[in-house]
N, CA, C and O atoms as CSV, one atom per row, in Angstrom:
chain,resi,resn,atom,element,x,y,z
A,1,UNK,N,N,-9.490,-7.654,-106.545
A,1,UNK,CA,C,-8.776,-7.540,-105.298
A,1,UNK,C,C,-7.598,-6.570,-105.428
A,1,UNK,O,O,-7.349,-5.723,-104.571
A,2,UNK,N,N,-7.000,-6.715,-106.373
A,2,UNK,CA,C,-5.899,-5.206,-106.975
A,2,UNK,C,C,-6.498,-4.572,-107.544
A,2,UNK,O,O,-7.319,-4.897,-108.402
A,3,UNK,N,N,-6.094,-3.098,-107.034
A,3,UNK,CA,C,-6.299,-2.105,-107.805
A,3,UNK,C,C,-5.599,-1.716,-109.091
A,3,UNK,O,O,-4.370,-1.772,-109.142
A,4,UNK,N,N,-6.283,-1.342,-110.084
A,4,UNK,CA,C,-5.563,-0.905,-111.183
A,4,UNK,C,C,-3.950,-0.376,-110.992
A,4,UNK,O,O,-3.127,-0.707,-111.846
A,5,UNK,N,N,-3.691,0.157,-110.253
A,5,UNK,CA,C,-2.975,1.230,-110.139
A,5,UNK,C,C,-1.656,0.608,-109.044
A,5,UNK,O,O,-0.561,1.136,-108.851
A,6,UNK,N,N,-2.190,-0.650,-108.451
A,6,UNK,CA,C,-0.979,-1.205,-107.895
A,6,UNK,C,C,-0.103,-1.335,-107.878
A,6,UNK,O,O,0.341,-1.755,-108.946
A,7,UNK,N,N,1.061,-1.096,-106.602
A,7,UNK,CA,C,2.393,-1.021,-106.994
A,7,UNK,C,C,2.950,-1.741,-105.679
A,7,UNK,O,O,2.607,-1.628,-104.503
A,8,UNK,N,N,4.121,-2.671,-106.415
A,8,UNK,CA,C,4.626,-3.355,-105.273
A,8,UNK,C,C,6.143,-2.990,-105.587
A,8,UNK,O,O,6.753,-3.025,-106.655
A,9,UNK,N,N,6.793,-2.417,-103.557
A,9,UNK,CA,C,7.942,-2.531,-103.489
A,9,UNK,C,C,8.606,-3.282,-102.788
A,9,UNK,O,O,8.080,-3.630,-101.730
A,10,UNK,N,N,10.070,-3.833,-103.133
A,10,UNK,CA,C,10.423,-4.395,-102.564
A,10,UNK,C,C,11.865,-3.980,-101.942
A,10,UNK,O,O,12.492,-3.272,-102.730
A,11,UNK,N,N,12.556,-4.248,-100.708
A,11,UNK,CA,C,13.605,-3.711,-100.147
A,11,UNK,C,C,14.524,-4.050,-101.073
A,11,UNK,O,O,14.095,-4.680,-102.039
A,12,UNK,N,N,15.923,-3.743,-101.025
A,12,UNK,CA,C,17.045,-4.888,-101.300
A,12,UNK,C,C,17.674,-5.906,-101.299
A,12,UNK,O,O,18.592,-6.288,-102.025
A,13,UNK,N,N,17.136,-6.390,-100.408
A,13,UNK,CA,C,17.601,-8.034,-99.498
A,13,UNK,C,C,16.503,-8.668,-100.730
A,13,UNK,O,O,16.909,-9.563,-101.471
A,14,UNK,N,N,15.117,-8.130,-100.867
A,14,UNK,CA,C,14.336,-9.059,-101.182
A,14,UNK,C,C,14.423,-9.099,-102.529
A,14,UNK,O,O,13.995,-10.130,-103.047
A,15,UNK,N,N,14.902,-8.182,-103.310
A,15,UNK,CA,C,15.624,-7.845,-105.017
A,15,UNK,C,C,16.534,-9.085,-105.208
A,15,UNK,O,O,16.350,-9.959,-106.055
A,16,UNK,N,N,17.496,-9.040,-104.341
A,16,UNK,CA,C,18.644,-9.586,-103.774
A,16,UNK,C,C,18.048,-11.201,-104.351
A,16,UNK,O,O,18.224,-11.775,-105.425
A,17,UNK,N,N,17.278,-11.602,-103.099
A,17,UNK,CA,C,17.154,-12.812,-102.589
A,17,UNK,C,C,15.823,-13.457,-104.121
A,17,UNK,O,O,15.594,-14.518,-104.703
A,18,UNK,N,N,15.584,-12.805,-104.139
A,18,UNK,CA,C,14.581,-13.404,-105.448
A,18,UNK,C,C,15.803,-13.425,-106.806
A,18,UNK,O,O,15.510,-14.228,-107.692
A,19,UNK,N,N,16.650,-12.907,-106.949
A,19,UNK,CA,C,17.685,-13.490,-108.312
A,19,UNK,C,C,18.218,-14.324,-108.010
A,19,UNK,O,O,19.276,-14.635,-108.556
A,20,UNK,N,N,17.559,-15.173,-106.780
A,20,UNK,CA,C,18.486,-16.499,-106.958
A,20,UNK,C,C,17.254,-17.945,-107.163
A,20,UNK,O,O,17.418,-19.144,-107.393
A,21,UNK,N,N,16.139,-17.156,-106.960
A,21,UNK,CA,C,15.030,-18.604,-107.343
A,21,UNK,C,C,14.653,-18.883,-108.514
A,21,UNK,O,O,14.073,-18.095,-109.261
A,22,UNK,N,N,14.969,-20.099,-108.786
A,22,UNK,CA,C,14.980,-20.658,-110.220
A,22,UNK,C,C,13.072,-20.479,-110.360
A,22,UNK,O,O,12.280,-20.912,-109.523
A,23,UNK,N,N,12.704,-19.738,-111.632
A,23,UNK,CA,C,11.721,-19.626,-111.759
A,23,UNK,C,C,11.114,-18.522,-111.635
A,23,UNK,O,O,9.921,-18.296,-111.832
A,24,UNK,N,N,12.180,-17.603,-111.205
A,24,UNK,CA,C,10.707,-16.522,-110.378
A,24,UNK,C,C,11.780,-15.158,-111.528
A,24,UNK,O,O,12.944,-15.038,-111.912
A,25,UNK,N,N,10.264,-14.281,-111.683
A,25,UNK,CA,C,10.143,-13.319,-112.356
A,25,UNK,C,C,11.793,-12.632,-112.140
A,25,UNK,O,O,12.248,-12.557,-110.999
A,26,UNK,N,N,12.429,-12.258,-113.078
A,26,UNK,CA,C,13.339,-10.982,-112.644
A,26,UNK,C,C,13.170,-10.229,-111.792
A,26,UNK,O,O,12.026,-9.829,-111.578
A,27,UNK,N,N,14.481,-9.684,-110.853
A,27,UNK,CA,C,14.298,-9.146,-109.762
A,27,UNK,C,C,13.691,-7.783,-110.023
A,27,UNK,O,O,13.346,-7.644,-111.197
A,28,UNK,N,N,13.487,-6.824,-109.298
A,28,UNK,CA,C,13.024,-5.808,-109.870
A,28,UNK,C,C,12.165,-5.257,-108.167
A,28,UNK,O,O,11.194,-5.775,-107.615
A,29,UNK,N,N,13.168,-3.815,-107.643
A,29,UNK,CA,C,12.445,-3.123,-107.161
A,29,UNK,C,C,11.095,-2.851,-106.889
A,29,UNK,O,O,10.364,-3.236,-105.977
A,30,UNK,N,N,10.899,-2.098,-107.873
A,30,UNK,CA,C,9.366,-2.161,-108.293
A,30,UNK,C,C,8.740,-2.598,-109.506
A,30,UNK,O,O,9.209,-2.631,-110.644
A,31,UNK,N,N,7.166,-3.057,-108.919
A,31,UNK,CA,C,6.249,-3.652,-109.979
A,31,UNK,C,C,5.207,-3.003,-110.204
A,31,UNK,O,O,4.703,-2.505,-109.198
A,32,UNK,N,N,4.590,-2.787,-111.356
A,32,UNK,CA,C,3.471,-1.915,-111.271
A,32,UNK,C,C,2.172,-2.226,-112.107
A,32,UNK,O,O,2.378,-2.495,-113.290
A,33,UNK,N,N,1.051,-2.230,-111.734
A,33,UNK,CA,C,-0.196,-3.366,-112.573
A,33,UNK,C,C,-0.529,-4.650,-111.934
A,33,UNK,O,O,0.272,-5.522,-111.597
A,34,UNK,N,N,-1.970,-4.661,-111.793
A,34,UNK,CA,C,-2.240,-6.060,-111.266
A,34,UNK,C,C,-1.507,-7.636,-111.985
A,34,UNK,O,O,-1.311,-8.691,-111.381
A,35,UNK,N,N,-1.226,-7.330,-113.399
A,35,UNK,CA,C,-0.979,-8.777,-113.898
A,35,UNK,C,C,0.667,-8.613,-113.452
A,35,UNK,O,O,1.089,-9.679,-113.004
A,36,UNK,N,N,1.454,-7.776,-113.467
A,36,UNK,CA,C,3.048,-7.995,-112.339
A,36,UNK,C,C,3.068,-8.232,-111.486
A,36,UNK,O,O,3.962,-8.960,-111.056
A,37,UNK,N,N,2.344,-7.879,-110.920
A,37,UNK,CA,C,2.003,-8.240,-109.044
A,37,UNK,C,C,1.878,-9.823,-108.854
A,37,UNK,O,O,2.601,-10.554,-108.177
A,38,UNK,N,N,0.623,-10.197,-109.734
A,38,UNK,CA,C,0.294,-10.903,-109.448
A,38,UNK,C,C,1.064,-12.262,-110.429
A,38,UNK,O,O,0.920,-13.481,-110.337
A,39,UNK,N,N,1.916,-11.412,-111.367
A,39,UNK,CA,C,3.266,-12.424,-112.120
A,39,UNK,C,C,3.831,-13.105,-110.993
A,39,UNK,O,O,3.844,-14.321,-110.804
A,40,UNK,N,N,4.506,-11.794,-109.940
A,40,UNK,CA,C,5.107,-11.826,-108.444
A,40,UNK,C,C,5.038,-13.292,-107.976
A,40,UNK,O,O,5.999,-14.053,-107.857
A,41,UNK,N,N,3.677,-13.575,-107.719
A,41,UNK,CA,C,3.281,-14.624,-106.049
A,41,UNK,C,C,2.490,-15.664,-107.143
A,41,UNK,O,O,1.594,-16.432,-106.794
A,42,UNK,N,N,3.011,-15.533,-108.564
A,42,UNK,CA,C,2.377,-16.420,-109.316
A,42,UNK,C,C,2.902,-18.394,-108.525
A,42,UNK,O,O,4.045,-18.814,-108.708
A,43,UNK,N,N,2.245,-18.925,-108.040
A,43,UNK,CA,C,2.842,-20.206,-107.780
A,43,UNK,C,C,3.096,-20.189,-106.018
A,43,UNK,O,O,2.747,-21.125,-105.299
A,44,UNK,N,N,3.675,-19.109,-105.584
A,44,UNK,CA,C,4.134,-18.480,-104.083
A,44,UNK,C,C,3.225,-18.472,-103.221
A,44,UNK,O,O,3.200,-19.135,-102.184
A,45,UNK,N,N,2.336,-17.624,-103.655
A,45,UNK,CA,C,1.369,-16.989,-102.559
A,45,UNK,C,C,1.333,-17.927,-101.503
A,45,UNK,O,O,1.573,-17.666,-100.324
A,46,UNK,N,N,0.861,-19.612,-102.213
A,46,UNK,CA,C,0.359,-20.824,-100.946
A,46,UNK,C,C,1.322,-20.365,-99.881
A,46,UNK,O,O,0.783,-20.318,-98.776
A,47,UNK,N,N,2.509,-20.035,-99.891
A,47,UNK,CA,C,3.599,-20.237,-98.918
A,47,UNK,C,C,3.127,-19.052,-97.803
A,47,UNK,O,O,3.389,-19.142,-96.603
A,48,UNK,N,N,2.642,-18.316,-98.201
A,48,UNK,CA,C,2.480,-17.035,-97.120
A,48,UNK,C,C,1.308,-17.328,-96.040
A,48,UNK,O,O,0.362,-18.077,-96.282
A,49,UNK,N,N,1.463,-16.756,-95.026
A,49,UNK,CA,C,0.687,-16.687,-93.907
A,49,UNK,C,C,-0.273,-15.370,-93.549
A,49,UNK,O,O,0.431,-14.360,-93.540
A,50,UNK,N,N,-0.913,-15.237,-93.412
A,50,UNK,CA,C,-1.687,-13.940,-92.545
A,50,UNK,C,C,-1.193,-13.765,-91.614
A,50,UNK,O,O,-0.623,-14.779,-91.209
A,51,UNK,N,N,-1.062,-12.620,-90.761
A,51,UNK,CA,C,-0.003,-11.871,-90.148
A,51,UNK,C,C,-0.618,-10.553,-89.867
A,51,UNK,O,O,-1.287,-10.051,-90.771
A,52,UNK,N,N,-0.441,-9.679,-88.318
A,52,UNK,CA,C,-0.548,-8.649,-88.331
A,52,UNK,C,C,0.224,-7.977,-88.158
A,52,UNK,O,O,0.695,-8.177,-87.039
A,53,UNK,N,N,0.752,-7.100,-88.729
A,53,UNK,CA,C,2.116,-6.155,-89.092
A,53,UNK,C,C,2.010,-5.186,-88.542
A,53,UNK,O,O,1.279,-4.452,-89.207
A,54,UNK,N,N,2.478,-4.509,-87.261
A,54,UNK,CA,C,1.919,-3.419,-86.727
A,54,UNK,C,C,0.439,-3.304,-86.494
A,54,UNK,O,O,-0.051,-2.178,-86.587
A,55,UNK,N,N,-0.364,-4.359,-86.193
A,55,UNK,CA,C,-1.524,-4.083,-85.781
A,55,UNK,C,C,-2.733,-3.602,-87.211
A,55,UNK,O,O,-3.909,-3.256,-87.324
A,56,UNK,N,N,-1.637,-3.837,-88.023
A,56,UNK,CA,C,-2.649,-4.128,-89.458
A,56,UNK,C,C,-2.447,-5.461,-90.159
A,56,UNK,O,O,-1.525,-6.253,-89.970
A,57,UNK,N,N,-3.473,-5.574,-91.007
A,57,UNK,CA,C,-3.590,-7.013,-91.645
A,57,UNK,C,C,-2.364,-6.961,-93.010
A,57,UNK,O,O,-2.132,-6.072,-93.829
A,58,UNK,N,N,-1.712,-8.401,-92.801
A,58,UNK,CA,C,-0.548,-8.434,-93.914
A,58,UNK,C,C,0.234,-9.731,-94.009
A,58,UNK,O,O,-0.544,-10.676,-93.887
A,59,UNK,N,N,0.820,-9.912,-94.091
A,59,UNK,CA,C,1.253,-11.585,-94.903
A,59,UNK,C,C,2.748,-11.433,-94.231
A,59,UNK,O,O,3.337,-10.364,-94.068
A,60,UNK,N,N,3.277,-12.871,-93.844
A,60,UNK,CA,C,4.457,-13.347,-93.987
A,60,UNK,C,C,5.105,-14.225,-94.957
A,60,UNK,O,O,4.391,-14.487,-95.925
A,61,UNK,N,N,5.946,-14.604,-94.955
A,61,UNK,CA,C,6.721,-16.056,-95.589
A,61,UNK,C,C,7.483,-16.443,-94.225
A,61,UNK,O,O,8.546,-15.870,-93.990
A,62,UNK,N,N,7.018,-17.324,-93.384
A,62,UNK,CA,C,7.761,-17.563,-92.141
A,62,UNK,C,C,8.250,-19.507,-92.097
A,62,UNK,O,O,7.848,-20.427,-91.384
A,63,UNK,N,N,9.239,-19.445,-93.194
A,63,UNK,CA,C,9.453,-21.483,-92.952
A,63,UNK,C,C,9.844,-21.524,-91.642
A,63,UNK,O,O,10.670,-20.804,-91.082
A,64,UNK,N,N,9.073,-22.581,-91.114
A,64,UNK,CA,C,9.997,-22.962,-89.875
A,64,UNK,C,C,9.344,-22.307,-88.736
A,64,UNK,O,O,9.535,-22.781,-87.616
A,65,UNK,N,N,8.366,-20.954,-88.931
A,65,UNK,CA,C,7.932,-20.402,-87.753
A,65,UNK,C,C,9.092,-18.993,-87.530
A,65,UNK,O,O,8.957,-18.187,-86.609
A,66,UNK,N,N,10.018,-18.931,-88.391
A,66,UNK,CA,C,11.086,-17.940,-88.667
A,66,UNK,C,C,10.284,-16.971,-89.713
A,66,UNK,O,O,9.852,-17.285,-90.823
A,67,UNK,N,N,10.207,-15.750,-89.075
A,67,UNK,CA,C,10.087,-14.627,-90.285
A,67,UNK,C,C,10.924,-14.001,-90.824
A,67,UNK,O,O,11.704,-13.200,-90.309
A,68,UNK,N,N,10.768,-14.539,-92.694
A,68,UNK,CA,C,11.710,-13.882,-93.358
A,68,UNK,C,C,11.394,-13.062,-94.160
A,68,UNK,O,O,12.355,-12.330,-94.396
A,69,UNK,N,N,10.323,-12.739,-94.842
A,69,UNK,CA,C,9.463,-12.031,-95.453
A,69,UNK,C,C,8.349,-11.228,-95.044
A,69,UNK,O,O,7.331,-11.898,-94.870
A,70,UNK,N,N,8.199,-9.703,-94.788
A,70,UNK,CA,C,7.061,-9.303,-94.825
A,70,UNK,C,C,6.231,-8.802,-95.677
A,70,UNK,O,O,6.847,-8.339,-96.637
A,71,UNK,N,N,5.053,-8.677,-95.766
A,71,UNK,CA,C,4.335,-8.482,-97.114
A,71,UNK,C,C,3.431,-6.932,-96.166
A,71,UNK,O,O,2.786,-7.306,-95.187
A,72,UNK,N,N,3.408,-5.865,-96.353
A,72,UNK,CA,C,2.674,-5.061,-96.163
A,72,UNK,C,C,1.695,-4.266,-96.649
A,72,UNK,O,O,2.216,-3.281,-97.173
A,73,UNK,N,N,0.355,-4.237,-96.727
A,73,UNK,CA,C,-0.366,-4.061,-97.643
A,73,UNK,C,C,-1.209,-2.715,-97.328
A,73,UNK,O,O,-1.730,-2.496,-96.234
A,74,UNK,N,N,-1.280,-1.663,-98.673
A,74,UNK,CA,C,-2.356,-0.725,-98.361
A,74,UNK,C,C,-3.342,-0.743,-98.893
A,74,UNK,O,O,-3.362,-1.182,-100.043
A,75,UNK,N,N,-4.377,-0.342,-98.364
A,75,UNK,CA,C,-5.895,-0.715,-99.077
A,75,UNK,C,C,-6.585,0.432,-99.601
A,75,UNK,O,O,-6.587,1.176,-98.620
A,76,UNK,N,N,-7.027,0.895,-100.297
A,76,UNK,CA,C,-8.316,1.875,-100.998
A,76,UNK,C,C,-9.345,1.324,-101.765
A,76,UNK,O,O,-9.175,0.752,-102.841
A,77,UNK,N,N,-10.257,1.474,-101.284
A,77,UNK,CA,C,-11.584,1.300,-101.888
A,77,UNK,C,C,-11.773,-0.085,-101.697
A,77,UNK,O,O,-12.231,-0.710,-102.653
A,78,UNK,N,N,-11.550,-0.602,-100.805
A,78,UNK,CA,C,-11.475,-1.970,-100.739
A,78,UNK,C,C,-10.670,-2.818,-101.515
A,78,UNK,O,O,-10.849,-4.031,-101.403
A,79,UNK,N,N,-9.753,-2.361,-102.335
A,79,UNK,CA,C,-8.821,-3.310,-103.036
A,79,UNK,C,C,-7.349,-2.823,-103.046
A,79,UNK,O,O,-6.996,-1.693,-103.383
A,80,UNK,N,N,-6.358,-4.048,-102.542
A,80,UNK,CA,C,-4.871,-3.581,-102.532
A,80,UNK,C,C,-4.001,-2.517,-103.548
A,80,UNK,O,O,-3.646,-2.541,-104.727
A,81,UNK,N,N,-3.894,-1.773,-102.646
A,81,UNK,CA,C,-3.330,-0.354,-103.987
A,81,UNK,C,C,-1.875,-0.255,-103.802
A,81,UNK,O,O,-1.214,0.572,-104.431
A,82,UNK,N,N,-1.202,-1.314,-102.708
A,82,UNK,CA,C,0.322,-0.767,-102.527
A,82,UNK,C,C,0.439,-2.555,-101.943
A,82,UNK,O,O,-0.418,-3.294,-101.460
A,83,UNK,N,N,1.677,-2.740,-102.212
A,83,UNK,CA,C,2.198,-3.394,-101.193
A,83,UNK,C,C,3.576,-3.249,-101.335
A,83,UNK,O,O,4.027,-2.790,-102.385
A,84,UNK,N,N,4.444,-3.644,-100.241
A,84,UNK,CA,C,6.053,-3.561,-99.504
A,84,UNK,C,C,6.161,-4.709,-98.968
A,84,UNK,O,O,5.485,-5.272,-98.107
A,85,UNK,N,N,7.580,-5.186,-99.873
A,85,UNK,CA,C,7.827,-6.795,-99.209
A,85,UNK,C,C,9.272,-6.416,-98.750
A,85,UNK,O,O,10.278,-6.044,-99.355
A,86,UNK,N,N,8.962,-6.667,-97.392
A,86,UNK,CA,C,10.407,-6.339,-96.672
A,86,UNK,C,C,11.059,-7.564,-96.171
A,86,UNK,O,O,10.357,-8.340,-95.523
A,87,UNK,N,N,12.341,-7.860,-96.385
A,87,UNK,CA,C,12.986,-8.936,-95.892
A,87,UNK,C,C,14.551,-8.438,-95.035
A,87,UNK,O,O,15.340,-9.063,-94.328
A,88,UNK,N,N,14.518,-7.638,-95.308
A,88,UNK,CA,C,15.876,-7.112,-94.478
A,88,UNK,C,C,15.915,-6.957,-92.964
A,88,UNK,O,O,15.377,-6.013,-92.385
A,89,UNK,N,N,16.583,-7.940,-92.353
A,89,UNK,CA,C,16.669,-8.635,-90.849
A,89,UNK,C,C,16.194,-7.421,-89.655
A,89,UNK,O,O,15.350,-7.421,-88.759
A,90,UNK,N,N,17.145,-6.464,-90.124
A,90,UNK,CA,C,17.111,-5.714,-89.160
A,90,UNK,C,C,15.499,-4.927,-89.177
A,90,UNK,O,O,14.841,-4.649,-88.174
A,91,UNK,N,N,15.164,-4.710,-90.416
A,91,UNK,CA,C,13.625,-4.216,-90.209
A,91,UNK,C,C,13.087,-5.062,-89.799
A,91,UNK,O,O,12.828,-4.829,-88.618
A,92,UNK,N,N,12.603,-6.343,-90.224
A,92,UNK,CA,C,12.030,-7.489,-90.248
A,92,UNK,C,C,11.721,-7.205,-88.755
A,92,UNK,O,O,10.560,-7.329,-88.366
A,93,UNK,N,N,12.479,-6.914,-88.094
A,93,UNK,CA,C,12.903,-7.036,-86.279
A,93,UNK,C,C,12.295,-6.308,-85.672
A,93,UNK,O,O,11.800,-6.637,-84.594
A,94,UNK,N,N,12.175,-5.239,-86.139
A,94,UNK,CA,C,11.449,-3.962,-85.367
A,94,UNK,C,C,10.097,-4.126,-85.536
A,94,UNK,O,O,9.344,-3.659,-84.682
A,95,UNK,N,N,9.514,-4.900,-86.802
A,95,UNK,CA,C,8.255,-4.786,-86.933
A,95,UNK,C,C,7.717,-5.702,-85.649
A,95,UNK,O,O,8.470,-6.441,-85.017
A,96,UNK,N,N,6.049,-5.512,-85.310
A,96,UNK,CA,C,5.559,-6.125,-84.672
A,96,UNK,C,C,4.615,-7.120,-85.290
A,96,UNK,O,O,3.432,-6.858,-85.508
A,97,UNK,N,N,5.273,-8.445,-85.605
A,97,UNK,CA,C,4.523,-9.276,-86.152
A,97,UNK,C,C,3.644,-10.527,-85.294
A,97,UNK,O,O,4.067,-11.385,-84.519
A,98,UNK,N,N,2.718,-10.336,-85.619
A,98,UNK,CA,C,2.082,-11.611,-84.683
A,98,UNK,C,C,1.026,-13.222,-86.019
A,98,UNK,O,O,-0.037,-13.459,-86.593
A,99,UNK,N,N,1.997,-13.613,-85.833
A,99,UNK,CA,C,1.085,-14.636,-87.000
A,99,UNK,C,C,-0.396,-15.214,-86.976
A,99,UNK,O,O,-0.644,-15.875,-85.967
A,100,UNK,N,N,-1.273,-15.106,-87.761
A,100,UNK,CA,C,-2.933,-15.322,-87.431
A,100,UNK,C,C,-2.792,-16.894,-87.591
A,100,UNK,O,O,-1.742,-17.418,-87.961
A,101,UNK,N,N,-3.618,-17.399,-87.366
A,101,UNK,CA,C,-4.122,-19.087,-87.463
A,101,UNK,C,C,-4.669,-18.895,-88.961
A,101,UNK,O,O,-4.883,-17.732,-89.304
A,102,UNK,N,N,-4.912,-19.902,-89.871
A,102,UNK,CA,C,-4.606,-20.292,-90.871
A,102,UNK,C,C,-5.606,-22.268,-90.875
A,102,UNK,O,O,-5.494,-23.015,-91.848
């Protein structure tokens, strides 16, 4: 499902906001390789939702029905070659998110 070559970024808020969860990987901009990525959402992932992000397919973290996390994903060859986890309010805002059923 990852591509070799995967790379996940993340804003500042979300650098930010992950050095404070007991447990979770060092913060870190970027990640690069399926086994970092997937270090990432090791335990997490359950929490995320499907989501269309601008009218493409992509993930939230929304407790409460509140979106605080977006997960944006690019695809090649059929397997995730990028993703961008944005948590910073003011983007968060502009995007057009609509949450899928689950």
């Amino acid at each position: 499902m990852l591509d070799p070559g995967v790379v996940l970024r993340a804003d500042e808020r979300a650098v930010a906001s992950a050095a404070g969860v007991p447990g979770a990987p060092p913060p870190a901009p970027q990640v690069r390789g399926p086994a970092g990525v997937a270090h990432v959402f090791a335990g997490r992932a359950r929490a995320a939702r499907l989501a269309l992000v601008d009218g493409a397919v992509g993930a939230v973290w929304a407790p409460g029905g509140q979106v605080r996390v977006v997960f944006v994903f690019s695809v090649a060859a059929r397997r995730v070659s990028g993703m961008e986890m944005i948590s910073d309010p003011a983007t968060v805002g502009r995007l057009d998110v609509r949450l899928l059923e689950q």
